[in-house]
PDB file as gemmi writes it, atoms N, CA and C in Angstrom:
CRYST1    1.000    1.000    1.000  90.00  90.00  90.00 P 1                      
ATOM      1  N   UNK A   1      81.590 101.662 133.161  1.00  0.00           N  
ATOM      2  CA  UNK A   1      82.070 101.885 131.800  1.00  0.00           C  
ATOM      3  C   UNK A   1      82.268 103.394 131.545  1.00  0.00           C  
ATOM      4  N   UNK A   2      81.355 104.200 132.355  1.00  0.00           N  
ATOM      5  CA  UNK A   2      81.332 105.531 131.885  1.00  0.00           C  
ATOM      6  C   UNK A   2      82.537 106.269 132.791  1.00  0.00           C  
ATOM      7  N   UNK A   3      83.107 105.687 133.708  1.00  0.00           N  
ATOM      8  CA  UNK A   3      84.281 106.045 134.816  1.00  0.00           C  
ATOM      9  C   UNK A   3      85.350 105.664 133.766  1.00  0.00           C  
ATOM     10  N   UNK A   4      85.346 104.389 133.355  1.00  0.00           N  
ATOM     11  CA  UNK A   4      86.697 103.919 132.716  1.00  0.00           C  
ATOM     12  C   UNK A   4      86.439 105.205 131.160  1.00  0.00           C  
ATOM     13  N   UNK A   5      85.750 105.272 130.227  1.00  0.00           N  
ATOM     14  CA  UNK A   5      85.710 106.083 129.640  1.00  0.00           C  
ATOM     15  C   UNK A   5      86.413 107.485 129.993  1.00  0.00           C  
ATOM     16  N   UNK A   6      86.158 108.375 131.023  1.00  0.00           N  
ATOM     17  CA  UNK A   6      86.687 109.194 131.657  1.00  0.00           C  
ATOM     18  C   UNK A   6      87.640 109.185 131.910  1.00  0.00           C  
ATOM     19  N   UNK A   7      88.299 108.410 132.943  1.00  0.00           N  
ATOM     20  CA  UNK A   7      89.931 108.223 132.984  1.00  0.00           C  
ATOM     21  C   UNK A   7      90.772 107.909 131.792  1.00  0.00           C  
ATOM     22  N   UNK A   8      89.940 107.182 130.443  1.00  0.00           N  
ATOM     23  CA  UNK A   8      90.442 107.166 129.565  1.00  0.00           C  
ATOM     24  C   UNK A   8      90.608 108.709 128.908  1.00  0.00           C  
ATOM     25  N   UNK A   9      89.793 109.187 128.896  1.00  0.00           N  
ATOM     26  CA  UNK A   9      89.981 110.488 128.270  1.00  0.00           C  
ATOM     27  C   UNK A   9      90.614 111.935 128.908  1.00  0.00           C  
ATOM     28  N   UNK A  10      90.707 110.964 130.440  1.00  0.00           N  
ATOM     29  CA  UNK A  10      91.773 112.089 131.230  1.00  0.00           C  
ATOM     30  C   UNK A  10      93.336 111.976 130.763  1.00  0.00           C  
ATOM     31  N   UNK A  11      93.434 110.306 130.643  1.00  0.00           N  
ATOM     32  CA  UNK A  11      94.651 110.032 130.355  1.00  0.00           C  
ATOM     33  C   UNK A  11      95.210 110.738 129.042  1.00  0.00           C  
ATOM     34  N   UNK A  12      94.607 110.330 127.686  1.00  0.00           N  
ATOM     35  CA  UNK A  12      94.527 110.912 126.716  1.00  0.00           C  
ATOM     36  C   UNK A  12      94.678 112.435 126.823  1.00  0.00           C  
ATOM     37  N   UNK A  13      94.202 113.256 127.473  1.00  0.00           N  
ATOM     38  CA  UNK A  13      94.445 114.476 127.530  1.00  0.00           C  
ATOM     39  C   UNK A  13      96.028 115.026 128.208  1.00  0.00           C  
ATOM     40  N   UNK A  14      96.225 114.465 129.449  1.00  0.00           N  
ATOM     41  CA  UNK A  14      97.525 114.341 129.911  1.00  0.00           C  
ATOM     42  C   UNK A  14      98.714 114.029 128.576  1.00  0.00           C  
ATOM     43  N   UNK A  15      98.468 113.186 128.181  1.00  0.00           N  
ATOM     44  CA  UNK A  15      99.664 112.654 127.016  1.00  0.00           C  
ATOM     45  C   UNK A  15      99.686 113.653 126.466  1.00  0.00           C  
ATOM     46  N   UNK A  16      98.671 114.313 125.616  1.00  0.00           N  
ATOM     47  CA  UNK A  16      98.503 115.537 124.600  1.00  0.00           C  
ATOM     48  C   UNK A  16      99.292 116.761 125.318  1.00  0.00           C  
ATOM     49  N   UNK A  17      98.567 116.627 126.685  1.00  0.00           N  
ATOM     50  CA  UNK A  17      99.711 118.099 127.153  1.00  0.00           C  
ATOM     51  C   UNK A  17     101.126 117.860 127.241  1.00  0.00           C  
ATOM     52  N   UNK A  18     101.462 116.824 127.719  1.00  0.00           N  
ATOM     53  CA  UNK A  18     103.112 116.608 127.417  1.00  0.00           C  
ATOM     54  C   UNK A  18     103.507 116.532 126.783  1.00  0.00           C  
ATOM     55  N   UNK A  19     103.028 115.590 125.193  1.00  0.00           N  
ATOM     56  CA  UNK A  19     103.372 116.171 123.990  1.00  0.00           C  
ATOM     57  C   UNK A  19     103.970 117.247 123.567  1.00  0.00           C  
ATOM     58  N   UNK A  20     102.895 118.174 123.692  1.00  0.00           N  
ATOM     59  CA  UNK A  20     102.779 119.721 123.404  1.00  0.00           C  
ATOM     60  C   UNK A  20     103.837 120.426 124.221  1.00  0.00           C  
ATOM     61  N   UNK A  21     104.165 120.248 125.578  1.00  0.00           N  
ATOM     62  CA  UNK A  21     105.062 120.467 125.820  1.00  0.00           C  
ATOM     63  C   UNK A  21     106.549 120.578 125.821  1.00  0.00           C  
ATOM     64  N   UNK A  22     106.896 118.679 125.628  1.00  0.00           N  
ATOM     65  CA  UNK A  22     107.855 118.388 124.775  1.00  0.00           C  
ATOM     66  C   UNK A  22     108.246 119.489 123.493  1.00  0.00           C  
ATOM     67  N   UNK A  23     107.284 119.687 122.599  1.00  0.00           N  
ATOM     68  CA  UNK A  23     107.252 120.101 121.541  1.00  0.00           C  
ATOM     69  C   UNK A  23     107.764 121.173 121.362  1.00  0.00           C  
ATOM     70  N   UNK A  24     107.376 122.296 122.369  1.00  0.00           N  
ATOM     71  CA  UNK A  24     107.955 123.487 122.799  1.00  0.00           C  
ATOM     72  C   UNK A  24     109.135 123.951 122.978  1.00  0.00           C  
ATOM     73  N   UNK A  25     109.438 122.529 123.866  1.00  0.00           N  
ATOM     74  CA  UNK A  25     110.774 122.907 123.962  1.00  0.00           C  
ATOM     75  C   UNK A  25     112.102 122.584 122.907  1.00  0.00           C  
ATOM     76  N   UNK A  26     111.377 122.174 122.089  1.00  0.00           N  
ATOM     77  CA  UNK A  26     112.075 122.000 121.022  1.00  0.00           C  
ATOM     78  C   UNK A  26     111.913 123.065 119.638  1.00  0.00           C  
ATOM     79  N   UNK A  27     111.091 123.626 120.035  1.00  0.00           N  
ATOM     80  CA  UNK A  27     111.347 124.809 119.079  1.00  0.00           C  
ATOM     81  C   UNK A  27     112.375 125.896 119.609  1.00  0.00           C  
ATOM     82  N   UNK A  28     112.998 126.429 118.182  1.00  0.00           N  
ATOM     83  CA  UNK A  28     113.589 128.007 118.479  1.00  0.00           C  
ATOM     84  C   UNK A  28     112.663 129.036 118.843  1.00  0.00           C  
ATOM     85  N   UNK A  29     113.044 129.464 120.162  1.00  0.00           N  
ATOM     86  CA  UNK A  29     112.892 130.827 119.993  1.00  0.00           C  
ATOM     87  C   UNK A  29     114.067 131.429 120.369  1.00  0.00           C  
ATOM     88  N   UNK A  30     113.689 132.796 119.542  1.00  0.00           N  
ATOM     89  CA  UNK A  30     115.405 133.026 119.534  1.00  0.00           C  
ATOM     90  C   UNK A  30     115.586 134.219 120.858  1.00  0.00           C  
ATOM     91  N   UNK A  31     114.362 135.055 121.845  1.00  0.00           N  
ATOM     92  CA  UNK A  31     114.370 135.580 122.828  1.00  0.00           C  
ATOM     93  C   UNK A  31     115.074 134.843 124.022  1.00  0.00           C  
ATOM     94  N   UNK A  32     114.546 133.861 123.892  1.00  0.00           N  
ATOM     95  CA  UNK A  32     115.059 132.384 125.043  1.00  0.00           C  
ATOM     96  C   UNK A  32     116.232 132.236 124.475  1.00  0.00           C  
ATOM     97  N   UNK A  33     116.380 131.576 123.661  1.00  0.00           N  
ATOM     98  CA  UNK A  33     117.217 130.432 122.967  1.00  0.00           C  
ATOM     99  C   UNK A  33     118.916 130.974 123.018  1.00  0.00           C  
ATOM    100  N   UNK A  34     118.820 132.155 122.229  1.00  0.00           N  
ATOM    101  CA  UNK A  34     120.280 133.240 121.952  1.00  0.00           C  
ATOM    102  C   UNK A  34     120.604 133.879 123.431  1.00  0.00           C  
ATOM    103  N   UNK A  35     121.778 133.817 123.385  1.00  0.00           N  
ATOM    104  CA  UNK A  35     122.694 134.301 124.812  1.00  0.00           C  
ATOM    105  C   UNK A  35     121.867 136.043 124.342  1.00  0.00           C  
ATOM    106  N   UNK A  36     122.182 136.529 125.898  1.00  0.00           N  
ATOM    107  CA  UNK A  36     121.952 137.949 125.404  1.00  0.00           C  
ATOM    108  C   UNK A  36     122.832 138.813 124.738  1.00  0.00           C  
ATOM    109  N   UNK A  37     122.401 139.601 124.283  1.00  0.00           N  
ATOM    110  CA  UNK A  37     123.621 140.302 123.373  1.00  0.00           C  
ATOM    111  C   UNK A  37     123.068 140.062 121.994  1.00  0.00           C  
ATOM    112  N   UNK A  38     122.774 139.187 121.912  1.00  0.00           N  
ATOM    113  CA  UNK A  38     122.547 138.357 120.466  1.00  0.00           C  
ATOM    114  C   UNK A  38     121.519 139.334 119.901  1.00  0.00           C  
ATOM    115  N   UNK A  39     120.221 139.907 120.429  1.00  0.00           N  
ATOM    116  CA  UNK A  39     119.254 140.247 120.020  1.00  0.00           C  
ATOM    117  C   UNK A  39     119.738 141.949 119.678  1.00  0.00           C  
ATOM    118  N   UNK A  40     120.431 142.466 120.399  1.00  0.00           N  
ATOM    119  CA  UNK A  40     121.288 143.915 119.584  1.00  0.00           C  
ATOM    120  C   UNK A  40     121.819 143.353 118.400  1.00  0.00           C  
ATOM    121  N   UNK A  41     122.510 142.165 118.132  1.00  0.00           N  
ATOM    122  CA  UNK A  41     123.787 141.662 116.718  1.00  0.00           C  
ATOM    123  C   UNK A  41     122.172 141.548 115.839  1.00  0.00           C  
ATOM    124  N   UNK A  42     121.361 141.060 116.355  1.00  0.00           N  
ATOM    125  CA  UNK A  42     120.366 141.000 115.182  1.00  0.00           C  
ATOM    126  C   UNK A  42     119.559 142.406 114.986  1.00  0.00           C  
ATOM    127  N   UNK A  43     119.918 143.354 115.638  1.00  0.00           N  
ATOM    128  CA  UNK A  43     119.030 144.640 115.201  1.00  0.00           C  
ATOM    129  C   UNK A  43     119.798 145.071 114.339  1.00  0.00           C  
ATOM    130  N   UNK A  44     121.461 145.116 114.277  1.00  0.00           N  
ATOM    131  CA  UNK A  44     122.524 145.508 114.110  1.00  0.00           C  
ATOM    132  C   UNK A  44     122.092 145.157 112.189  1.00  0.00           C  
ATOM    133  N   UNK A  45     121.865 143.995 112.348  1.00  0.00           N  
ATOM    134  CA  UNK A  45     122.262 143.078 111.164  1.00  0.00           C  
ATOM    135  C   UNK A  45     121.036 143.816 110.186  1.00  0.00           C  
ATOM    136  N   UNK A  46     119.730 143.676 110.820  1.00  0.00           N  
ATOM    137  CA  UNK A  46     118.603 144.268 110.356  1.00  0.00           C  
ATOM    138  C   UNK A  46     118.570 145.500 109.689  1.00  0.00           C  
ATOM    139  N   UNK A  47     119.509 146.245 110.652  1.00  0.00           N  
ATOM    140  CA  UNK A  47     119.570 147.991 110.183  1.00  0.00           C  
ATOM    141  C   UNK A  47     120.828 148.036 108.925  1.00  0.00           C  
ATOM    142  N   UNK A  48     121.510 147.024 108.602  1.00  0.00           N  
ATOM    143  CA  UNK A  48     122.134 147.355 107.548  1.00  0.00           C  
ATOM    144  C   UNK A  48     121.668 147.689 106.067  1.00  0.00           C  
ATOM    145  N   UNK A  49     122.092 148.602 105.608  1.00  0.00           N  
ATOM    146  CA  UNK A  49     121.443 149.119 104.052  1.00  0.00           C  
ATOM    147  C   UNK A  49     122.235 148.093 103.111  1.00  0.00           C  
ATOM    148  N   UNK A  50     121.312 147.714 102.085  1.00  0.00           N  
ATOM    149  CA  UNK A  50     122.319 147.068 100.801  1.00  0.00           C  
ATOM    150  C   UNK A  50     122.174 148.100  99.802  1.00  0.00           C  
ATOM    151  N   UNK A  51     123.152 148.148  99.392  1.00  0.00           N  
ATOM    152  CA  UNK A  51     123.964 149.366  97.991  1.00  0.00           C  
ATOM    153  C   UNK A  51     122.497 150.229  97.695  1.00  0.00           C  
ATOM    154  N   UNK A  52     122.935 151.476  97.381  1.00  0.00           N  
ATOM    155  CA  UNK A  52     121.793 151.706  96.938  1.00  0.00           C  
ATOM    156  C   UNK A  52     121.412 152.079  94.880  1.00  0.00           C  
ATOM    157  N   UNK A  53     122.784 150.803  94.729  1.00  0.00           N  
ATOM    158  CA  UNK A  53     122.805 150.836  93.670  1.00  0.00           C  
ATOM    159  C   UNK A  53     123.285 151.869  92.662  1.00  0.00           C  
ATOM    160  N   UNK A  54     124.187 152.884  92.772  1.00  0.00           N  
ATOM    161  CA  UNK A  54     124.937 154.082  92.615  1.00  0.00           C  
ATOM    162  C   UNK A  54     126.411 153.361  92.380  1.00  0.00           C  
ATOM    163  N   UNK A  55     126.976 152.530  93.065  1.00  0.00           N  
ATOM    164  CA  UNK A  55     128.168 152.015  93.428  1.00  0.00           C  
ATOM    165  C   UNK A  55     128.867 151.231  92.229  1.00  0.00           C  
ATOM    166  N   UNK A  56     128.197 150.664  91.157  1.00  0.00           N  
ATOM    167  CA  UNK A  56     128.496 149.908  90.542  1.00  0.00           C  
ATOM    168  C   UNK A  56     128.697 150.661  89.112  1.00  0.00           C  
ATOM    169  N   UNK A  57     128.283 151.900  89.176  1.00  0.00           N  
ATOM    170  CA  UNK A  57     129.066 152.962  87.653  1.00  0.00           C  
ATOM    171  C   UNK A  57     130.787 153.316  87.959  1.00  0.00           C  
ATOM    172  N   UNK A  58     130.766 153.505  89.541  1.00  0.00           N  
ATOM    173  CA  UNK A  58     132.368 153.755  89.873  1.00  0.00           C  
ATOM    174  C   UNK A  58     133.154 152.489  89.432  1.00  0.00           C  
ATOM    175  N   UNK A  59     132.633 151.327  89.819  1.00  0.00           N  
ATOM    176  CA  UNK A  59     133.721 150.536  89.553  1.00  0.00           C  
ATOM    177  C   UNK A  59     133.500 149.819  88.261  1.00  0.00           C  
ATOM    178  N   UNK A  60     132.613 150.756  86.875  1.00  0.00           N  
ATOM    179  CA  UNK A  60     133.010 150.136  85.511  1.00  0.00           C  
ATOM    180  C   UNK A  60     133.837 151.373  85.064  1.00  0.00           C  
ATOM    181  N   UNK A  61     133.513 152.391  85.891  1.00  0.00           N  
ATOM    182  CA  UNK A  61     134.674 153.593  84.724  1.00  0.00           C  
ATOM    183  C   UNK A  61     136.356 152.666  85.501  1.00  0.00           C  
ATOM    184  N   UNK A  62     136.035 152.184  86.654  1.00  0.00           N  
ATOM    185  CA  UNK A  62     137.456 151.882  87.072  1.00  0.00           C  
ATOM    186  C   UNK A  62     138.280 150.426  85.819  1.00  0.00           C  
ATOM    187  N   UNK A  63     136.916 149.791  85.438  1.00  0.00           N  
ATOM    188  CA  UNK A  63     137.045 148.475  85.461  1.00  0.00           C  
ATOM    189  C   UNK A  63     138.704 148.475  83.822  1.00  0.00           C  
ATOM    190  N   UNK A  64     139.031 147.307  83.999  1.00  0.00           N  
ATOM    191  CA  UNK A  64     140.261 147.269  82.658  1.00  0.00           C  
ATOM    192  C   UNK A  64     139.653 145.958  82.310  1.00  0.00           C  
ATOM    193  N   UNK A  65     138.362 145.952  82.220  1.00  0.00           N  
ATOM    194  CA  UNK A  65     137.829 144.347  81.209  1.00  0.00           C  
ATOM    195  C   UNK A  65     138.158 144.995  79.833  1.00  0.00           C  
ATOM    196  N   UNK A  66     137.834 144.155  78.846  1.00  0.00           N  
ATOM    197  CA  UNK A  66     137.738 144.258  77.765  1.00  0.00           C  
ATOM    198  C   UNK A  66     136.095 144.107  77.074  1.00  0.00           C  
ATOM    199  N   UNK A  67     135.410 145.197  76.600  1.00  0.00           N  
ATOM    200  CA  UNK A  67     133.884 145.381  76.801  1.00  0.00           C  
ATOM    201  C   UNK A  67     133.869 144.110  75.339  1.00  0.00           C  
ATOM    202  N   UNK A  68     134.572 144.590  74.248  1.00  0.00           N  
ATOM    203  CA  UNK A  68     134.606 143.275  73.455  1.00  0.00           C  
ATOM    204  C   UNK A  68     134.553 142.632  73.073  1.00  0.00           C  
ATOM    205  N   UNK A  69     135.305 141.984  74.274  1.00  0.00           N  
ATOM    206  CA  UNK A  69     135.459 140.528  74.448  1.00  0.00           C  
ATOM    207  C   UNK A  69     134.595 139.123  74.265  1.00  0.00           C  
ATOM    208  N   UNK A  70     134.541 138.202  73.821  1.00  0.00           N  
ATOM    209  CA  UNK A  70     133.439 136.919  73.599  1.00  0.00           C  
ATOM    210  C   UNK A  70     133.063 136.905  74.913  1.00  0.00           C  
ATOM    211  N   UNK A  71     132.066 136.273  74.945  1.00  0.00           N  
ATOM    212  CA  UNK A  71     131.137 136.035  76.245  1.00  0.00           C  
ATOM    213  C   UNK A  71     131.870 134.544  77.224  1.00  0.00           C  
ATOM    214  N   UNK A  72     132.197 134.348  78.103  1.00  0.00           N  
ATOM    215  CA  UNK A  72     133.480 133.259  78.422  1.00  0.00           C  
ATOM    216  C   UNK A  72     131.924 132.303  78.769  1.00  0.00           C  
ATOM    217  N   UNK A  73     132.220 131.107  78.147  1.00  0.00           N  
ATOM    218  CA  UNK A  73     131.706 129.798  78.523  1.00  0.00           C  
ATOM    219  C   UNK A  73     132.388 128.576  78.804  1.00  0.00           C  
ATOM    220  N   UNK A  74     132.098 128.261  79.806  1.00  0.00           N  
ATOM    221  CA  UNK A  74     133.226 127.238  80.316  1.00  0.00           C  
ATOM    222  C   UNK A  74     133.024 125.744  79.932  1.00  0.00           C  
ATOM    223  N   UNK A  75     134.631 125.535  79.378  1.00  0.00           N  
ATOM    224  CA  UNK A  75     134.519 124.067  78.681  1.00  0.00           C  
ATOM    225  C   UNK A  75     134.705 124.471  76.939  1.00  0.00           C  
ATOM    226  N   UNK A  76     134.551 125.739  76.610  1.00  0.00           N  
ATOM    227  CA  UNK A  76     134.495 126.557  75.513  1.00  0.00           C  
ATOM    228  C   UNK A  76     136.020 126.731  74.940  1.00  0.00           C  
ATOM    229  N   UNK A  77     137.072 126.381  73.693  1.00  0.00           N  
ATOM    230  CA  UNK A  77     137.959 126.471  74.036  1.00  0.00           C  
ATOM    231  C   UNK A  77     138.289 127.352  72.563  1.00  0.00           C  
ATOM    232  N   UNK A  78     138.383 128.677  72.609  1.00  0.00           N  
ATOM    233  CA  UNK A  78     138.730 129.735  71.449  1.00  0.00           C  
ATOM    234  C   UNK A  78     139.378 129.642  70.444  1.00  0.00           C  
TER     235      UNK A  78                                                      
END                                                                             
């Protein structure tokens, strides 16, 4: 009983590692996963700055809205 116990719990352990294995390979990683090259396009992407918020006075002195104007709600009919 105490042999069959054992092989039972060898077996059980086996399944768990293939599991786990399986499992692996089904995750992303993106070192593996992405052709090379890929991991420069993502440093690339990383190092980009967003506005530093300066940008958006140039284009209201540019702007020809009407400051005004009613607030537009749609379905709203004047």
């Amino acid at each position: 009983q105490v042999e069959e116990e054992l092989q039972e719990q060898e077996f059980l352990d086996r399944c768990f590692q293939e599991m786990l294995e399986e499992e692996e390979q089904d995750w992303f990683i993106p070192a593996r996963d992405l052709p090379q090259g890929m991991g420069q396009l993502q440093q690339q992407l990383h190092g980009l700055a967003v506005g530093d918020g300066h940008g958006h006075e140039d284009i209201l002195s540019k702007s020809n809205l009407n400051p005004d104007a009613k607030e537009f709600i749609p379905g709203v009919k004047y």
